[in-house]
N, C-alpha and C positions, 0 to 999 in steps of 0.2 A: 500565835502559833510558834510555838519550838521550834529551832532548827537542830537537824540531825546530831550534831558535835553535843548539844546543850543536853539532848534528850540522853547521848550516850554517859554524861556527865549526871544525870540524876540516877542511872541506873548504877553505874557505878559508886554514888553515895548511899544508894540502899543497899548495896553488894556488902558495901563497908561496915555501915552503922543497924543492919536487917531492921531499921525502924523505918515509920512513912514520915514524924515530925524530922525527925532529927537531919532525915538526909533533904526535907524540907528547906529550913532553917542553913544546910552545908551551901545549898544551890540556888535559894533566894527566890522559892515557887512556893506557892500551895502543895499541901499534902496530898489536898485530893490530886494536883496533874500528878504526883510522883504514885500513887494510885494506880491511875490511867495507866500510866508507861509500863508501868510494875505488872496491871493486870492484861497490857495488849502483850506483852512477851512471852508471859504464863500461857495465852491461848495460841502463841506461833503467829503471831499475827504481824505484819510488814511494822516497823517501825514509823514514826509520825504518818500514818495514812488518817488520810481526815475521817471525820465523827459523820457519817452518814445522818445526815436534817430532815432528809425526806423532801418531794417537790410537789410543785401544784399540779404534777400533770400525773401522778402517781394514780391516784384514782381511775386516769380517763386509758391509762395504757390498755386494759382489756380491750378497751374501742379500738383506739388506736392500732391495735394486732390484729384486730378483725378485718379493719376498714383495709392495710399493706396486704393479709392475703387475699381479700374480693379483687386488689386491686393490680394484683400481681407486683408490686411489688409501685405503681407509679401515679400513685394518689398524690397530688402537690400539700405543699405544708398550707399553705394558702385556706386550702378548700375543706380541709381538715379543721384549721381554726375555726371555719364556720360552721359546719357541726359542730364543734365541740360547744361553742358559746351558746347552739341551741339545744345543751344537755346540759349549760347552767356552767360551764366552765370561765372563771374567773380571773385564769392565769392573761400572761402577755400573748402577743404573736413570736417572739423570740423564746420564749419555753417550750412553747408548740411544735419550734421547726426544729429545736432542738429533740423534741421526744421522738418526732416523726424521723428525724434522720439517723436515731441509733435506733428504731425499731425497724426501719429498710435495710440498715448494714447487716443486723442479725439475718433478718428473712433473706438478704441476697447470698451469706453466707452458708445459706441451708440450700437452697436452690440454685448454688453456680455448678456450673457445667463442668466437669473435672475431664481435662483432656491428657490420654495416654499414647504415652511416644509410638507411631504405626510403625513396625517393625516389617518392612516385606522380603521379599521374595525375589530372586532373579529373575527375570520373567512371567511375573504374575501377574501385575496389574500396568493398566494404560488408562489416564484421565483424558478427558478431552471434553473445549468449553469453549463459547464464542465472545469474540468482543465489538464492539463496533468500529469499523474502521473508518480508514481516511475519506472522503466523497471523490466522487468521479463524476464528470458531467453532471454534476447533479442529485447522483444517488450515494446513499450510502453504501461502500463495500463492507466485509465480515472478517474480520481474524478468526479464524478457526486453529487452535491454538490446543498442542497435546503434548503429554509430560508419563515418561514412563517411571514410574514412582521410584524403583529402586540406584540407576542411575542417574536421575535427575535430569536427564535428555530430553530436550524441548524440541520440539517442531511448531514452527508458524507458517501457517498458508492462507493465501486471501482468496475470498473468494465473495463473487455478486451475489450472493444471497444464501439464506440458510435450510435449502429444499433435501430431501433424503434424496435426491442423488447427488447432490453436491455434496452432502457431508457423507455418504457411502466413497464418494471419488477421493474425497482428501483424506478419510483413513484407508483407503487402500495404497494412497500414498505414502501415507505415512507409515504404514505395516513394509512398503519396499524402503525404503529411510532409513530406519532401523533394523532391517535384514530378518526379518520375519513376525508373527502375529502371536501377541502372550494369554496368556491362558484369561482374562476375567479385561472388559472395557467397562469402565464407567462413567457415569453420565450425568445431566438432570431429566426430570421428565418432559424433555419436548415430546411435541404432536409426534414427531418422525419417530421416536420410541416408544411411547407410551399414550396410548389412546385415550388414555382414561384409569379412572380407578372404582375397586370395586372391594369395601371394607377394611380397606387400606394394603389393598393386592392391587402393585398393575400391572395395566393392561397392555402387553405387547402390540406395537406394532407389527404388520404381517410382515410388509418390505424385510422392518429390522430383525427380525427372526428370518427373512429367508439371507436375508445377509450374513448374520452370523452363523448360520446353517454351510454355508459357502466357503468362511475363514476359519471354521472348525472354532471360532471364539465365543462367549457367554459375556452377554453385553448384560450389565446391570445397571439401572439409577439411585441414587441417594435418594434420601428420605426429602421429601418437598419443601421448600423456603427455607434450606441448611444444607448453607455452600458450605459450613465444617467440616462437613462430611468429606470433600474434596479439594480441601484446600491448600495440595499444591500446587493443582492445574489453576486456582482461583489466583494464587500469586501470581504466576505465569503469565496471566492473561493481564494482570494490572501491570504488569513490567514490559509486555508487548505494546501495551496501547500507548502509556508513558515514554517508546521508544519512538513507535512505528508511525504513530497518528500526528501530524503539525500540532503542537501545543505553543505558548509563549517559554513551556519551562525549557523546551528540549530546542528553539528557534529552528526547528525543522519547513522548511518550505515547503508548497503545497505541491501535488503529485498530479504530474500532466498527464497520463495516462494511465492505465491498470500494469502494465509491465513495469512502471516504476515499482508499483506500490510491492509487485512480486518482488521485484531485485531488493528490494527495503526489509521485507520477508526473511530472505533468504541468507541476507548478511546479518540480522541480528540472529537467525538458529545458529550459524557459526561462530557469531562470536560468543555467546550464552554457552554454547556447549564446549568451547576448547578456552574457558578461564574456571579457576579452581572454586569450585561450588562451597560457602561458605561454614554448610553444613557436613559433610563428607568430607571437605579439604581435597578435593581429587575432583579431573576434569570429568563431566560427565560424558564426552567423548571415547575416556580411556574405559572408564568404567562399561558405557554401551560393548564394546570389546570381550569383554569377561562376561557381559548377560547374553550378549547376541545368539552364543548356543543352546543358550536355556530357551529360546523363541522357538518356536515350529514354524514351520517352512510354511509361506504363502503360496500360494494357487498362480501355475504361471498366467492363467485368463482371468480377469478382474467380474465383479459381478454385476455384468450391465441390464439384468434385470430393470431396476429403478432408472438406467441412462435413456429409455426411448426404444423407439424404431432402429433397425439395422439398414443403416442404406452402403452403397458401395457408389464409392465415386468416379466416374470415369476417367479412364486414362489417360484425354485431352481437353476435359474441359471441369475445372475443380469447379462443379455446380452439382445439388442434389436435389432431390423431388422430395417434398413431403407435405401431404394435404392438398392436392395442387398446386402447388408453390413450389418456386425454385426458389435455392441460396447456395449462395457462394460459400466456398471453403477455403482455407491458406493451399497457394498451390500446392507444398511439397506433399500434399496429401492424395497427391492421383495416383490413382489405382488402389487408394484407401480404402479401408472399413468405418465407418461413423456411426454415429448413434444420436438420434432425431429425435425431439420432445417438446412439446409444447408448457410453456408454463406464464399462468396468471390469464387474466380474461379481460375483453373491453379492450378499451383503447394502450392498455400496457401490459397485452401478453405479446409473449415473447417466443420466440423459436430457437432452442439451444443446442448445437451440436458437439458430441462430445467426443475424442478421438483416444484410444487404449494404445496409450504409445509404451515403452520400455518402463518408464518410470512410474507404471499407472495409467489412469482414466486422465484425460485434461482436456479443460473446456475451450475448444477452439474458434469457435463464432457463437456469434448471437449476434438475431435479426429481431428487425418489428415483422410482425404478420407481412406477408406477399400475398398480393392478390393475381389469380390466374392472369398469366400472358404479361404480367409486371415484374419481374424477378426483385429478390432483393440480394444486391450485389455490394461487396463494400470492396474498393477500389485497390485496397493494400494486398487484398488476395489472388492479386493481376501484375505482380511486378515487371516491370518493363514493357508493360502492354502501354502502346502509342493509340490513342485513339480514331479514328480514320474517318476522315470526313470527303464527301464526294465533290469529287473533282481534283482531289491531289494524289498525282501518280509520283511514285519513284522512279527514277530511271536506272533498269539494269540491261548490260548489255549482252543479248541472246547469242553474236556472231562475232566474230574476229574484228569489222571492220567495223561495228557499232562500238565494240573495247575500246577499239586506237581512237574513235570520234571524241568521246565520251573522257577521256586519260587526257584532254585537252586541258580541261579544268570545269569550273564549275559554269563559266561563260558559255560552254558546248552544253550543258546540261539546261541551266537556263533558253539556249537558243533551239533546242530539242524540243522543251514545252511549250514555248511559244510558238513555234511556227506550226507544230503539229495542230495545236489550237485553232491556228486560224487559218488550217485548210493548208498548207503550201505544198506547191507541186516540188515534183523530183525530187524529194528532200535526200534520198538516198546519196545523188548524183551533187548533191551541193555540202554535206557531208564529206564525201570525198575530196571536194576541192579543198574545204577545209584543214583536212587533216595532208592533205600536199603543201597547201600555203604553211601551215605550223612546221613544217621540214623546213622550209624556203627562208620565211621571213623570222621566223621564232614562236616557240609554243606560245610564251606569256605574254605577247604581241596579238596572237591571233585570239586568244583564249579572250583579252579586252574586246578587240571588234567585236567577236560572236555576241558577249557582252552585252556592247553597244544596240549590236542589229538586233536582238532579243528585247530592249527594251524601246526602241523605237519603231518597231515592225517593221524593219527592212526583212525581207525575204526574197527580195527579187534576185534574178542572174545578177553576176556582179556585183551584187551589192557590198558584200564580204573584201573583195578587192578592192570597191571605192573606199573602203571605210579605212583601210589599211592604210591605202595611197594618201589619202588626206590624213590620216595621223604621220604618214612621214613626211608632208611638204609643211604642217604646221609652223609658220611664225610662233617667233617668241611672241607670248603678250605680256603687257607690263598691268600689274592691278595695285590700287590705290593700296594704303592702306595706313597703320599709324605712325609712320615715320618718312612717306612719300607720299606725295600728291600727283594727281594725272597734269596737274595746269601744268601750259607751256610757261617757259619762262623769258627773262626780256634780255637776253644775254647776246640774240643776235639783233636789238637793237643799235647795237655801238657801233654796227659800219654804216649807219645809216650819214650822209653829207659828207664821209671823208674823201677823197680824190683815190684811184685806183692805183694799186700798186704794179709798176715797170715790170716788165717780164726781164729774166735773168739772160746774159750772153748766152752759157750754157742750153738753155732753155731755147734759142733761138736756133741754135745749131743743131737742137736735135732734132727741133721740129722742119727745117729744110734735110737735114738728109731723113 
């Protein structure tokens, strides 16, 4: 075969000599190649392109074209070779998967998906899509996860499960977030939107039509098994899960309660939304800014339709009725409005209260089922509540003269419950003596005796004074320990046998006068 330089060198010796020998003979080929070259240039045809042979699979390509469109395009070369050999084909298996893969490149070329840049609107369109989230206790929570197309502004919210009033609550959150509700929400077809289909029309849900009846919004789905359709809320949700959910990629640790997983939430919408969007080059922060107006104003009452029963909570005890069942609510919620719902059945339905604070609808308790006369009470929604058990009194003092008893210290308090305990008389009248003695002898003197008499059942007259008087005649005592010993020792052996020592002059003389 020719190379380029050589062929341009035959053409230029027939240019010369316009003979086929002679520029033969110049370039030291055959007339016929100088021929060839002569007659591929005459037809405009690429220089040295090779001489098409023809292949052993030429015959079988009708099949072969048949077999990639029945097969949409994913018949293996494999399976192919094997019909082919029982149509009498003779080639290799390496011809084969060579035919088969430039007749799938054609057919994928004809059939690929040609996707056009979506140009929107300020305020037109809102995606929103779930992801699975972190576990809790044992269940898995929800990313629910929404991206307002034209500024690129994200919202992540967690939430236990994916029921239409949970996902009505977090875009009515998410419509306050973004400071108002834009014209067109889309979706996939869940149960909570779309009930079904009918000729490839579906079918609303009621809830979600009275919902969007309510935000003045027109909630539509994409077309089924074609997340293309919405695939920016689709990124969104893989960047949220990649951030929010413990992976090995992100060494994120695992999440002790659901209020983490919120605050985990909350700091990635902030930071997604105030760094410069790759796409746009501008934060989608600033940008929400400039669409905000173009949103219509949401409804200052949220649409508690789908949230349940209306219970109101009492003003001294955060507990509500519903089904005959009590449950507990977070206290700050008394003299609240709530909204009661049951959801799921058997041994893991659940009882969900949901409360329309400023920012939206938010779900505040969930119980397991209560059965009558059993409340279900969860303990966090009692803060500072002491528990009380029978038989331990407090002691407060009603009268002037129980204050000053009592202002002794805690030994009067202690010597209060005990002797009341066990019956004793006069106690008013020994009281008093008390708090004369704590004048007398000292408060944190008397404050011990009381002490004392409280844990050994002194109660009687006097007895406050004996206890006193015997802490003040108290002997030193000496106690062992590691650096002294109790033994006597033998130091006053050594006058033992000596003879007695003379008494002094002095000595003699004072003892006579």
């Amino acid at each position: 075969m020719k190379s380029d330089g050589e062929i341009m060198e035959i053409l230029a010796a027939y240019d010369l000599t316009r003979s086929l020998r002679a520029a033969a003979e110049l370039t030291g080929c055959s007339h016929h190649t100088v021929a060839r070259h002569v007659a591929a240039r005459d037809a405009g045809q690429p220089i040295a392109e090779p001489v098409y042979r023809g292949r052993v699979t030429d015959a079988f390509l009708p099949k072969i074209e048949e077999w990639i469109e029945a097969s949409k395009g994913k018949i293996r070369a494999d399976k192919a070779h094997e019909k082919l050999l029982a149509l009498g084909y003779e080639g290799s298996e390496r011809s084969t998967r060579r035919a088969v893969a430039q007749i799938r490149a054609a057919w994928r070329l004809g059939h690929v998906r040609v996707h056009r840049p979506w140009i929107t609107e300020p305020g037109m369109w809102l995606q929103y899509d779930f992801g699975d989230g972190p576990v809790i206790e044992g269940k898995k929570t929800v990313l629910f996860v929404a991206w307002l197309a034209w500024s690129r502004f994200r919202i992540v919210i967690a939430l236990r499960d994916r029921t239409a009033p949970s996902v009505f609550a977090a875009l009515d959150r998410s419509f306050r977030v973004i400071g108002g509700a834009p014209t067109y929400v889309l979706t996939d077809n869940e149960k909570t939107v779309t009930v079904s289909h009918l000729a490839g029309v579906p079918v609303r849900n009621q809830q979600t039509v009275d919902f969007a009846r309510h935000y003045a919004v027109t909630v539509l789905t994409c077309q089924p098994a074609d997340p293309a359709s919405k695939g920016g809320v689709e990124s969104s949700v893989k960047l949220a899960k990649a951030d929010i959910v413990p992976k090995d990629t992100n060494l994120r640790a695992e999440y002790a309660s659901f209020a983490e997983i919120e605050a985990a939430c909350q700091a990635f919408t902030d930071e997604v939304n105030n760094r410069e969007h790759r796409t746009t080059r501008r934060k989608p922060a600033t940008m929400l800014a400039e669409e905000a107006p173009r949103l219509h104003r949401v409804p200052e009452t949220a649409h508690t339709v789908a949230f349940g029963l209306s219970r109101s909570v009492p003003e001294n005890t955060p507990m509500v009725t519903f089904e005959n069942g009590q449950y507990s609510v977070p206290a700050h919620l008394l003299g609240a409005r709530v909204f009661v719902r049951a959801h799921g059945a058997g041994a893991d339905e659940q009882v969900i209260i949901v409360h329309h604070a400023s920012g939206g609808p938010v779900e505040v308790a969930r119980h397991r089922r209560a059965r009558p006369g059993i409340p279900a009470i969860n303990d966090a929604h009692f803060p500072g509540h002491r528990p009380r058990v029978p038989g331990e009194y407090t002691a407060k003092a009603r009268t002037a003269a129980e204050a000053e008893f009592l202002s002794i210290g805690d030994g009067a308090r202690a010597w209060l419950l005990e002797a009341a305990a066990a019956g004793t008389a006069r106690m008013n009248m020994k009281m008093a003596e008390a708090v004369a003695l704590a004048k007398i002898a000292g408060q944190p003197e008397v404050d011990q005796a009381l002490g004392t008499a409280a844990i050994h059942g002194r109660f009687a007259n006097n007895d406050l004074a004996s206890i006193l008087n015997a802490a003040g005649t108290r002997i030193i005592t000496h106690a062992a320990g590691e650096t002294r010993s109790l033994t006597q020792g033998t130091a006053g052996w050594a006058a033992i046998g000596r003879p007695p020592v003379p008494a002094r002059a002095d000595d003699e003389l004072e003892e006579s006068a």
